[in-house]
C-alpha positions as CSV (number, residue, x, y, z in Angstrom):
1,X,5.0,24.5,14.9
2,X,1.7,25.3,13.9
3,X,-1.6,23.2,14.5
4,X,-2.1,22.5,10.7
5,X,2.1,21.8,10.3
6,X,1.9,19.3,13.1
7,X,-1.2,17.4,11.3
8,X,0.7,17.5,7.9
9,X,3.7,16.4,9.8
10,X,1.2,13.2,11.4
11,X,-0.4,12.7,7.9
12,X,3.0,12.5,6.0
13,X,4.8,9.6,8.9
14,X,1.5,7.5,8.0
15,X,3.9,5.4,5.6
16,X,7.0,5.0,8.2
17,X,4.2,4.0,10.8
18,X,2.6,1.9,8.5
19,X,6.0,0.1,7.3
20,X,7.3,-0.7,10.7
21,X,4.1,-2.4,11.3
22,X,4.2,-4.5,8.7
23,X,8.3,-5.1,9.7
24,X,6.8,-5.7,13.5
25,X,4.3,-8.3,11.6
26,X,7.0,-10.1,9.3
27,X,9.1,-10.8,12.3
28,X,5.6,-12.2,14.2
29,X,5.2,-14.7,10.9
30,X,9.0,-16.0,11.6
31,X,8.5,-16.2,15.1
32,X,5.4,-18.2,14.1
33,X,7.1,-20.8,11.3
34,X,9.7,-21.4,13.8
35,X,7.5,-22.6,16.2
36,X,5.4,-24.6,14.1
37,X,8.0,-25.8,12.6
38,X,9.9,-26.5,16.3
39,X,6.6,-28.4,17.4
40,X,6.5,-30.9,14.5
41,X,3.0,-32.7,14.7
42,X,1.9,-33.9,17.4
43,X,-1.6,-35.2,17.6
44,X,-4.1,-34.5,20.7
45,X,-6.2,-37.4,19.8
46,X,-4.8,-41.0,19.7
47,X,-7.7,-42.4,17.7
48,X,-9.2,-44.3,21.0
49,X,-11.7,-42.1,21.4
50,X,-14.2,-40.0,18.4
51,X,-12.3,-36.3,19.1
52,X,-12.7,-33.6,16.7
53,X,-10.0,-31.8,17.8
54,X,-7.3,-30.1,15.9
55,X,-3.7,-31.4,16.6
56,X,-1.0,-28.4,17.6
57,X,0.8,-28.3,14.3
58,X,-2.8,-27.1,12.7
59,X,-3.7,-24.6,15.2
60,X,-0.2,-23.1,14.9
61,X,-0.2,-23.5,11.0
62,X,-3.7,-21.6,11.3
63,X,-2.2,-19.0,13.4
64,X,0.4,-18.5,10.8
65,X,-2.2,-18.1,7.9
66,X,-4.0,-15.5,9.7
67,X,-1.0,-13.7,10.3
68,X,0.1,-13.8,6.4
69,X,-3.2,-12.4,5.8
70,X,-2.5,-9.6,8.1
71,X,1.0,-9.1,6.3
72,X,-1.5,-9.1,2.8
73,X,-3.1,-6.2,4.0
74,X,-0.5,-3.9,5.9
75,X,1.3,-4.4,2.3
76,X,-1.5,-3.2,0.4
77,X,-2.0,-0.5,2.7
78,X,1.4,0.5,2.5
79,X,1.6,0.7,-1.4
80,X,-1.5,3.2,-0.8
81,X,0.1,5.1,1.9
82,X,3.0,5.5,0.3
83,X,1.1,6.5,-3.2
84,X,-0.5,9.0,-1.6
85,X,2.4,11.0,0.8
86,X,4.9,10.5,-2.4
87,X,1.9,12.4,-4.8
88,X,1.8,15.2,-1.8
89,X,5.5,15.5,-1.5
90,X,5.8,15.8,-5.6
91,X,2.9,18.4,-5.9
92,X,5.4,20.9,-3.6
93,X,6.6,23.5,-6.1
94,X,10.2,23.3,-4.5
95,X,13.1,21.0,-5.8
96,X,14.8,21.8,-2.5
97,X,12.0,21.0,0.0
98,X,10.7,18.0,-1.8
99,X,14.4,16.9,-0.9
100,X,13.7,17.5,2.6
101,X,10.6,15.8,2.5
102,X,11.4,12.9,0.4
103,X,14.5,12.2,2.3
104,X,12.8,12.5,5.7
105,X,9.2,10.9,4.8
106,X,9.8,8.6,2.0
107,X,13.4,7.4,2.7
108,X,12.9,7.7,6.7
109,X,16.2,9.3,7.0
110,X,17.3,11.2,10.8
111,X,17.3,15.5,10.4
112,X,21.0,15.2,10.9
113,X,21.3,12.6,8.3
114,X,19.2,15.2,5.5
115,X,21.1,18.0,6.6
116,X,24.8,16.5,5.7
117,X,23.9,15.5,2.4
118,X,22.1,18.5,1.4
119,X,24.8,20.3,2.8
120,X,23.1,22.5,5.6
121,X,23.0,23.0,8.8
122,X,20.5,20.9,11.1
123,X,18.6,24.5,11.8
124,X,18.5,25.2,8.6
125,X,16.9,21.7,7.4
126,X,14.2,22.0,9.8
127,X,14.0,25.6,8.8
128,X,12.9,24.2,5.3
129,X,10.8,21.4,6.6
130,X,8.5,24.2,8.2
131,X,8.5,25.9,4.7
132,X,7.8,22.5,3.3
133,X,5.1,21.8,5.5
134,X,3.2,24.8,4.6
135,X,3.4,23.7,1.2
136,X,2.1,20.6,1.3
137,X,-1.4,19.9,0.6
138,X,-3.3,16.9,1.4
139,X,-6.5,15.8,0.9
């Protein structure tokens, strides 16, 4: 594989990256709720003494908000990601690669998995994904 084939290659798994990111954050947000939800409220400060402190069920509610936020963004940068590697894919002049690509990049599907439904070999899917890759432009 080539230098520029192995940064198309890098530039086209941006949106699987991306996606199990957000997946790895989604499953931190659950973790999260079921904590704060698991910790009921329980305040810090019993009202004989002036406290500004935050009881646990705020700081944890808190935590829970910022990670939302995160999930916001990853999802936004996703839609992008995904925008942009699908636009690349499309632009190859190839029904057959785009096939290769699509179902690799875009639907995160195994080598072996491509090959058997597109009826080749695993050689010769990779075969094509070379091809592919040096018909891909990105920007």
């Amino acid at each position: 594989m080539t230098e520029e084939q192995i940064e198309k290659k890098e530039w086209l798994n941006r949106a699987k990256y991306t996606e199990n990111a957000l997946n790895a954050l989604e499953r931190l947000r659950e973790k999260k709720r079921s904590i704060a939800i698991a910790c009921g409220i329980n305040y810090e400060n019993d009202g004989s003494q002036s406290g500004g402190g935050k009881n646990g069920t705020e700081v944890k509610l808190m935590d829970l908000a910022e990670v939302e936020e995160k999930i916001r963004n990853a999802k936004n940068e996703l839609c992008e990601t995904y925008n942009e590697v699908e636009r690349a894919i499309n632009a190859v002049d190839s029904t057959e690669l785009r096939t290769v690509l699509i179902n690799h990049y875009l639907n995160y599907m195994s080598w072996e998995r491509t090959a058997s439904e597109m009826g080749y070999s695993l050689r010769s899917v990779k075969y094509k994904h070379l091809e592919a890759l040096d018909r891909i432009v990105i920007s």
